[in-house]
C-alpha positions as CSV (number, residue, x, y, z in Angstrom):
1,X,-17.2,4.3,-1.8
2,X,-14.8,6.2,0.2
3,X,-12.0,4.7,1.6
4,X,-8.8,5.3,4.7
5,X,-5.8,3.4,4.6
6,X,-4.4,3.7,8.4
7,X,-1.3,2.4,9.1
8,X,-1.2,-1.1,11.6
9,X,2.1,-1.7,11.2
10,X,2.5,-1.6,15.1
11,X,0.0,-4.7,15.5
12,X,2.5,-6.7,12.9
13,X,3.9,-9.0,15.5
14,X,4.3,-12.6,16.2
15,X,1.2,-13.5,18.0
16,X,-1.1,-11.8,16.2
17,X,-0.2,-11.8,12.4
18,X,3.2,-10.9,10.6
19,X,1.8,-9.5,7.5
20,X,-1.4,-7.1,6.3
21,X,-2.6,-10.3,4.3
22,X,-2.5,-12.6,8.2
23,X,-3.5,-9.4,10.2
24,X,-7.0,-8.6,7.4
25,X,-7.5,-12.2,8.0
26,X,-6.9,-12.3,11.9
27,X,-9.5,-9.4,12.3
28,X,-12.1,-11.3,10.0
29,X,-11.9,-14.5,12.1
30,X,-11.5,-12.7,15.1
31,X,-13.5,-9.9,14.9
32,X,-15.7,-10.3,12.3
33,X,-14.6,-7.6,10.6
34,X,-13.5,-7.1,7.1
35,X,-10.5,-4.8,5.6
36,X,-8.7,-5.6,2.4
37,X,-4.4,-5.6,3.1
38,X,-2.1,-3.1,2.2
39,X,0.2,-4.9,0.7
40,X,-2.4,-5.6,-2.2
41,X,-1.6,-1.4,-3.1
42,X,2.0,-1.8,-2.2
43,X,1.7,-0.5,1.2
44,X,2.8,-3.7,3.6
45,X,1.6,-3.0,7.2
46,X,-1.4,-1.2,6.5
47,X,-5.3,-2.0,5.7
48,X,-7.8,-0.7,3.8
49,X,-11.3,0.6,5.5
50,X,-14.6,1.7,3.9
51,X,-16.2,4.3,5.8
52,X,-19.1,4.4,3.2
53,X,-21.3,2.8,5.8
54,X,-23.2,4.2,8.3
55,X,-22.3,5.9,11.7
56,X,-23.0,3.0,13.9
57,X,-21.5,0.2,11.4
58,X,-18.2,2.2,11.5
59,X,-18.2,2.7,14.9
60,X,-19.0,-0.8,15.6
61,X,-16.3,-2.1,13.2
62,X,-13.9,0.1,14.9
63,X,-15.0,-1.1,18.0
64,X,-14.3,-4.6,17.4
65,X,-10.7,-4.1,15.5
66,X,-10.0,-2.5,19.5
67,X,-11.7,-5.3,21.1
68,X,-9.2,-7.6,19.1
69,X,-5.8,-5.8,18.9
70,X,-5.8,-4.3,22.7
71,X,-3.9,-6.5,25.0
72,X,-6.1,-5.1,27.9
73,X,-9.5,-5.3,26.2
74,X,-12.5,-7.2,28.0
75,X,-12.1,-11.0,27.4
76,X,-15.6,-11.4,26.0
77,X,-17.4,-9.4,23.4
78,X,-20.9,-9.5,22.1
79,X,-21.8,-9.2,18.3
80,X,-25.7,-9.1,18.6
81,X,-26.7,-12.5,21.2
82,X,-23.1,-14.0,19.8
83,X,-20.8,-14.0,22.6
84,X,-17.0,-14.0,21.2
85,X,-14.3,-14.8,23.5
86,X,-10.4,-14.0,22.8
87,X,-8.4,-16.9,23.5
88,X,-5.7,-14.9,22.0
89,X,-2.6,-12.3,23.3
């Protein structure tokens, strides 16, 4: 598996989450989306991505991580025929 360990320390804020552990879990519940936190390799404020996948999963995930972190995203996302609303930021 190969991995990238990109650094989200500028999404570490209040509303959102305050730590790698609360922001991996943030973009799980929010995005569907998994990543394993930083912290667990000593490295606070960023997250660990496989990019082992293929093209569209990556893209996709990436997709989604946006669709949850930018303030000026769409309101509503589609995952398949599941309609996700942010009622967050």
């Amino acid at each position: 598996t190969f991995y990238a360990l990109p650094d989200f320390s500028a999404y570490l804020r209040e509303s959102v989450a305050k730590t790698s552990v609360e922001l991996a879990n943030f973009l799980l519940r929010k995005a569907l989306v998994v990543t394993v936190p930083g912290s667990a390799f000593g490295m606070e404020g960023y997250l660990r991505l496989s990019y082992a996948g293929d093209l569209k999963g990556i893209t996709e995930g990436i997709e989604r991580m946006k669709w949850a972190l930018d303030p000026n995203a769409p309101n509503e996302i589609y995952i398949g025929d599941r309609k996700l609303v942010r009622d967050w930021l």
